[in-house]
Chimera marker file (.cmm) of the C-alpha trace (Angstrom):
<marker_set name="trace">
<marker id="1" x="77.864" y="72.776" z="134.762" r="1" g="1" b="0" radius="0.5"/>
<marker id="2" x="78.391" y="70.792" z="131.754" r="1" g="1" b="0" radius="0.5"/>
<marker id="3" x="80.220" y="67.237" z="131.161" r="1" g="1" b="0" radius="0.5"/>
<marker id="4" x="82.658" y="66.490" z="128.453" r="1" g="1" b="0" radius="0.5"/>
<marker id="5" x="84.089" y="64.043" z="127.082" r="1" g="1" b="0" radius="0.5"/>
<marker id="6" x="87.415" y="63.892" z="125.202" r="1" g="1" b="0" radius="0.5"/>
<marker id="7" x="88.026" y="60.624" z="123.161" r="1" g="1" b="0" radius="0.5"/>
<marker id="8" x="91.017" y="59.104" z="121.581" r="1" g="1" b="0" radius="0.5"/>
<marker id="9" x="93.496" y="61.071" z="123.887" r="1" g="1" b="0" radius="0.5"/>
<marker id="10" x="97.170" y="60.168" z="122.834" r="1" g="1" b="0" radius="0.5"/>
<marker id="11" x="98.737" y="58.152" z="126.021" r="1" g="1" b="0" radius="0.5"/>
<marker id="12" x="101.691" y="60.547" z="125.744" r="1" g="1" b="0" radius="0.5"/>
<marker id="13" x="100.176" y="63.593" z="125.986" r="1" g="1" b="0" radius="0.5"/>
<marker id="14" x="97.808" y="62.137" z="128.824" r="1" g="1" b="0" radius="0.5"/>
<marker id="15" x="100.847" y="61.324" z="130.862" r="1" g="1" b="0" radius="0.5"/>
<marker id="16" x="102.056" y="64.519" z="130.352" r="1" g="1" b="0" radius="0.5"/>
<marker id="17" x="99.208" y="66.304" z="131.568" r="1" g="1" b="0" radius="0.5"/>
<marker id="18" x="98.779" y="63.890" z="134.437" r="1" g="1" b="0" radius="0.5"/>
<marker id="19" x="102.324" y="64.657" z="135.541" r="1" g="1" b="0" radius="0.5"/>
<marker id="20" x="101.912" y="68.331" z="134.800" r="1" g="1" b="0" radius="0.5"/>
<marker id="21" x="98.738" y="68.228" z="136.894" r="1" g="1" b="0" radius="0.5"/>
<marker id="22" x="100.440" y="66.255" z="139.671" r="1" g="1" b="0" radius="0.5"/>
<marker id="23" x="103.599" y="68.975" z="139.687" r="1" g="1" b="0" radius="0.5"/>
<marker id="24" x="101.091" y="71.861" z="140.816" r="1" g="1" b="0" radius="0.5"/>
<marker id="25" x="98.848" y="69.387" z="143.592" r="1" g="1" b="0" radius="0.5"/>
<marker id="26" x="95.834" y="69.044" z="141.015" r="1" g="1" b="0" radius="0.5"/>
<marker id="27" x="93.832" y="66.236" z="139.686" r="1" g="1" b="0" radius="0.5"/>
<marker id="28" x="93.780" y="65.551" z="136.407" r="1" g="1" b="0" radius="0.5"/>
<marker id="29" x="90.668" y="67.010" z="135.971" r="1" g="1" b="0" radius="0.5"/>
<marker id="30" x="91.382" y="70.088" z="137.630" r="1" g="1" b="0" radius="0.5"/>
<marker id="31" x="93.802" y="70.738" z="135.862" r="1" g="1" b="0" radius="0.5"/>
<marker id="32" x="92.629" y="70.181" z="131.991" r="1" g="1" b="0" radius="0.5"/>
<marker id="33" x="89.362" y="72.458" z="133.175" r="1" g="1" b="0" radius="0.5"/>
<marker id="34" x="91.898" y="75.437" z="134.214" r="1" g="1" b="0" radius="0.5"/>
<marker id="35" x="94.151" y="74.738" z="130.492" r="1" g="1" b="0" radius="0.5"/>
<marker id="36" x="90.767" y="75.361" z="128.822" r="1" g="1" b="0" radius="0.5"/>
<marker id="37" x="89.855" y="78.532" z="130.904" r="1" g="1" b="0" radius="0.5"/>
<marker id="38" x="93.221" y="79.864" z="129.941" r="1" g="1" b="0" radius="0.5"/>
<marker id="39" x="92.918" y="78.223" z="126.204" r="1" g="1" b="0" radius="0.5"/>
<marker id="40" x="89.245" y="80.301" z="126.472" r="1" g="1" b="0" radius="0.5"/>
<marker id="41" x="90.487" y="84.005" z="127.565" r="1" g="1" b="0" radius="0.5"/>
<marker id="42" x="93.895" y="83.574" z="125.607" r="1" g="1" b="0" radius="0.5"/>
<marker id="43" x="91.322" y="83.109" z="122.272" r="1" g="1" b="0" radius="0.5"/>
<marker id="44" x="89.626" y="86.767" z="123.629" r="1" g="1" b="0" radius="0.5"/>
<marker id="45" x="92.547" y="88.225" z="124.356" r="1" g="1" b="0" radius="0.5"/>
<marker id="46" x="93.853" y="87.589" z="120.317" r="1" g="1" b="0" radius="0.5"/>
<marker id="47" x="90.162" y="88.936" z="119.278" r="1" g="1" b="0" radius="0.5"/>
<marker id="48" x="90.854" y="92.346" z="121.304" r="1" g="1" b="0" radius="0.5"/>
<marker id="49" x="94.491" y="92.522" z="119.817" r="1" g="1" b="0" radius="0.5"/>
<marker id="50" x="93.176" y="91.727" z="116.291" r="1" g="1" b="0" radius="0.5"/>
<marker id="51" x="90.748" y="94.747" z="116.488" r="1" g="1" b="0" radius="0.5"/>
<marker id="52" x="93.347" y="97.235" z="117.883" r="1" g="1" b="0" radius="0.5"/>
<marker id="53" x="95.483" y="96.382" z="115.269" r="1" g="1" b="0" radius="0.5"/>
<marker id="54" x="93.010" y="97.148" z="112.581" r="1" g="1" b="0" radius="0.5"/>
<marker id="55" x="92.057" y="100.114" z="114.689" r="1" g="1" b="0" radius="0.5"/>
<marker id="56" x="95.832" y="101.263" z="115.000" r="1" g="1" b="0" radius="0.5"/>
<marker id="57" x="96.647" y="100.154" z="111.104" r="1" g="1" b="0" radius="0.5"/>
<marker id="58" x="98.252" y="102.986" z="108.866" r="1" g="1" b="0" radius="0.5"/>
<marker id="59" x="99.130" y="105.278" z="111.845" r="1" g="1" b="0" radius="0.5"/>
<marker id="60" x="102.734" y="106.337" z="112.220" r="1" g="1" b="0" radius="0.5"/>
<marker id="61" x="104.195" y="105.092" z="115.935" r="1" g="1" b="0" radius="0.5"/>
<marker id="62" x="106.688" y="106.462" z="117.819" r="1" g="1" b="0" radius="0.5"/>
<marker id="63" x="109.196" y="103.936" z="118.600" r="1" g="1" b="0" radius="0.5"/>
<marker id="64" x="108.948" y="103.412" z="122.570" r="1" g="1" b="0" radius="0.5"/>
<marker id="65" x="112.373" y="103.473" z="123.626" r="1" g="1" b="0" radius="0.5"/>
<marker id="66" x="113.053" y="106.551" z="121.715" r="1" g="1" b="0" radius="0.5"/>
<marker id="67" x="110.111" y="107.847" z="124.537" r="1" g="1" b="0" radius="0.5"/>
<marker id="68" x="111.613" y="106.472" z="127.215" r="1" g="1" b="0" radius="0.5"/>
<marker id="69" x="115.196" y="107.710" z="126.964" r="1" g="1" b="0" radius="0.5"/>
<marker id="70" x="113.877" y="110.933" z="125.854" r="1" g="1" b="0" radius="0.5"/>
<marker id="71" x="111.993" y="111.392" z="129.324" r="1" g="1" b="0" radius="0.5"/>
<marker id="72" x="115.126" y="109.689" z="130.971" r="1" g="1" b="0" radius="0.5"/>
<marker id="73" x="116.957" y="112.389" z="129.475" r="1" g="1" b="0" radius="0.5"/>
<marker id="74" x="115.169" y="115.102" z="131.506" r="1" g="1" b="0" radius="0.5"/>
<link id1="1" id2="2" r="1" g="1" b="0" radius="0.2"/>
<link id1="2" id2="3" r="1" g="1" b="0" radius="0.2"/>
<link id1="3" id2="4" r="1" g="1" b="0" radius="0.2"/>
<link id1="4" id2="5" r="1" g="1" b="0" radius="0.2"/>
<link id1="5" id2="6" r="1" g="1" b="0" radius="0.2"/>
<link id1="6" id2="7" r="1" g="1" b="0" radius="0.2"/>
<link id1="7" id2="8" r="1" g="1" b="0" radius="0.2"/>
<link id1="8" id2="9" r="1" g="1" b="0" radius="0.2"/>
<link id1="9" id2="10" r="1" g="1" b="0" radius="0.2"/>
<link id1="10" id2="11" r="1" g="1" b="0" radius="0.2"/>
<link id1="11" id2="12" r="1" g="1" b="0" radius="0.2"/>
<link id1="12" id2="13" r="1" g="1" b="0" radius="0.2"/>
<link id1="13" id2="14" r="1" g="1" b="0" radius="0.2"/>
<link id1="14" id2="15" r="1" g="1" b="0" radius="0.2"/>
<link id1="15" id2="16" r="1" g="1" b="0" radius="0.2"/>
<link id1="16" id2="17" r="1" g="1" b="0" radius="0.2"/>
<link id1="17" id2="18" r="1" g="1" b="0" radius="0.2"/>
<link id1="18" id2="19" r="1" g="1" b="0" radius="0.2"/>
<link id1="19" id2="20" r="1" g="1" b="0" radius="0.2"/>
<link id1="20" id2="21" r="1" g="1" b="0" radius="0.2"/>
<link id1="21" id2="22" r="1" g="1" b="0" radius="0.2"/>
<link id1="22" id2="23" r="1" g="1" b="0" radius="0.2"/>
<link id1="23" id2="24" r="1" g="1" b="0" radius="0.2"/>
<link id1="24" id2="25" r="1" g="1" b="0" radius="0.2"/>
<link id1="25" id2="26" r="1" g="1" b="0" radius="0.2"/>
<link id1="26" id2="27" r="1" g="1" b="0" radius="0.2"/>
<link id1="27" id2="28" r="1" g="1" b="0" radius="0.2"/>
<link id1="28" id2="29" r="1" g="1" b="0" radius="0.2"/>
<link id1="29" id2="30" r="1" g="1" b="0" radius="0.2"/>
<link id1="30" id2="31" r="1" g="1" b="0" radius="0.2"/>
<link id1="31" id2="32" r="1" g="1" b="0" radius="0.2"/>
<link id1="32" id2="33" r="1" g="1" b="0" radius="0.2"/>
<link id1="33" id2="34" r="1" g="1" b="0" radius="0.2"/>
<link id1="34" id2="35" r="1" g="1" b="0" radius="0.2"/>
<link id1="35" id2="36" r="1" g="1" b="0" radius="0.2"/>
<link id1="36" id2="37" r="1" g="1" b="0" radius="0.2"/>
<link id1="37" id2="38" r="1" g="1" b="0" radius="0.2"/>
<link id1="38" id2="39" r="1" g="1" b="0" radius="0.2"/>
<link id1="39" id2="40" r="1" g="1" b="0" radius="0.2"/>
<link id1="40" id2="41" r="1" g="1" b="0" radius="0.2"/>
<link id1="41" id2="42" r="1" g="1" b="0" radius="0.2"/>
<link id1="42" id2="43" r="1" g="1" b="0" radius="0.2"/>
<link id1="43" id2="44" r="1" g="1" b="0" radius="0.2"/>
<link id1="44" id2="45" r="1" g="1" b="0" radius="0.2"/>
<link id1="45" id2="46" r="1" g="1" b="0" radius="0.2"/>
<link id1="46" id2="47" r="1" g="1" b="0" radius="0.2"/>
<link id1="47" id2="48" r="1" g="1" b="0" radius="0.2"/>
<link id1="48" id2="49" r="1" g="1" b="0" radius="0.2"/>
<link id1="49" id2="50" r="1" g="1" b="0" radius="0.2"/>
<link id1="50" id2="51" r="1" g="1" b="0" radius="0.2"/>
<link id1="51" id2="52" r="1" g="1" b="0" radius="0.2"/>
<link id1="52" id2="53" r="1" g="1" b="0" radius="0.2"/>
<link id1="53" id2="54" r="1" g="1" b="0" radius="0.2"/>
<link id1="54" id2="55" r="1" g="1" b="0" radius="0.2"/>
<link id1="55" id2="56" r="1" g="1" b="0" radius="0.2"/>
<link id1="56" id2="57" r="1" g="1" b="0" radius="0.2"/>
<link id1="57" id2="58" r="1" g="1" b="0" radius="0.2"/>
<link id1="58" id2="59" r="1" g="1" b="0" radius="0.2"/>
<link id1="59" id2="60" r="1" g="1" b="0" radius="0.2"/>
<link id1="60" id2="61" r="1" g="1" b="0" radius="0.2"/>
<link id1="61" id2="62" r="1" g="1" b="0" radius="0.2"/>
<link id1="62" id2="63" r="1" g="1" b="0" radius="0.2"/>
<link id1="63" id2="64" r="1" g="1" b="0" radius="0.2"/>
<link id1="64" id2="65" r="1" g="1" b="0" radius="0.2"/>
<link id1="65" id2="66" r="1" g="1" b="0" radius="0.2"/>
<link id1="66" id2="67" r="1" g="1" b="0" radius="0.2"/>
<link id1="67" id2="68" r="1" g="1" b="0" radius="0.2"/>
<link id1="68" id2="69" r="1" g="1" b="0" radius="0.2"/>
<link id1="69" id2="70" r="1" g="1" b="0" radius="0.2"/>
<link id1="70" id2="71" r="1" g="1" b="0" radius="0.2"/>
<link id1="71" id2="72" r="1" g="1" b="0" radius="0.2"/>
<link id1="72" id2="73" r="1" g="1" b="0" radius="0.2"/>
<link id1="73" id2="74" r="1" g="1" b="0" radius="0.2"/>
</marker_set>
């Protein structure tokens, strides 16, 4: 696995995370590797919405609760 190293860290935002990371029974470490997992899928995630959107662009939708109380309706 690799190593990194993150300079010039602001001491605020370092105690933060160390409390943060203390609050849920994780090391520091731990805990920045699982923020950069989630930082890494949420950046995915955006790609896959970006392309439905431009899939999905132009089209006419129905608005979803006029669905929904439609079907209630039944």
């Amino acid at each position: 696995m690799a190593e990194l190293v993150i300079t010039d860290v602001d001491d605020a935002t370092l105690e933060k995370l160390s409390k943060q990371a203390e609050a849920f029974g994780r090391s520091l470490q731990e805990e920045l590797k699982i923020i950069l997992s989630r930082a890494a899928q949420f950046a995915e995630v955006r790609k896959s919405a970006a392309e439905m959107r431009a899939r999905l662009g132009g089209r006419h939708h129905t608005d979803s609760v006029e669905l929904l109380r439609e079907d209630r309706s039944r």
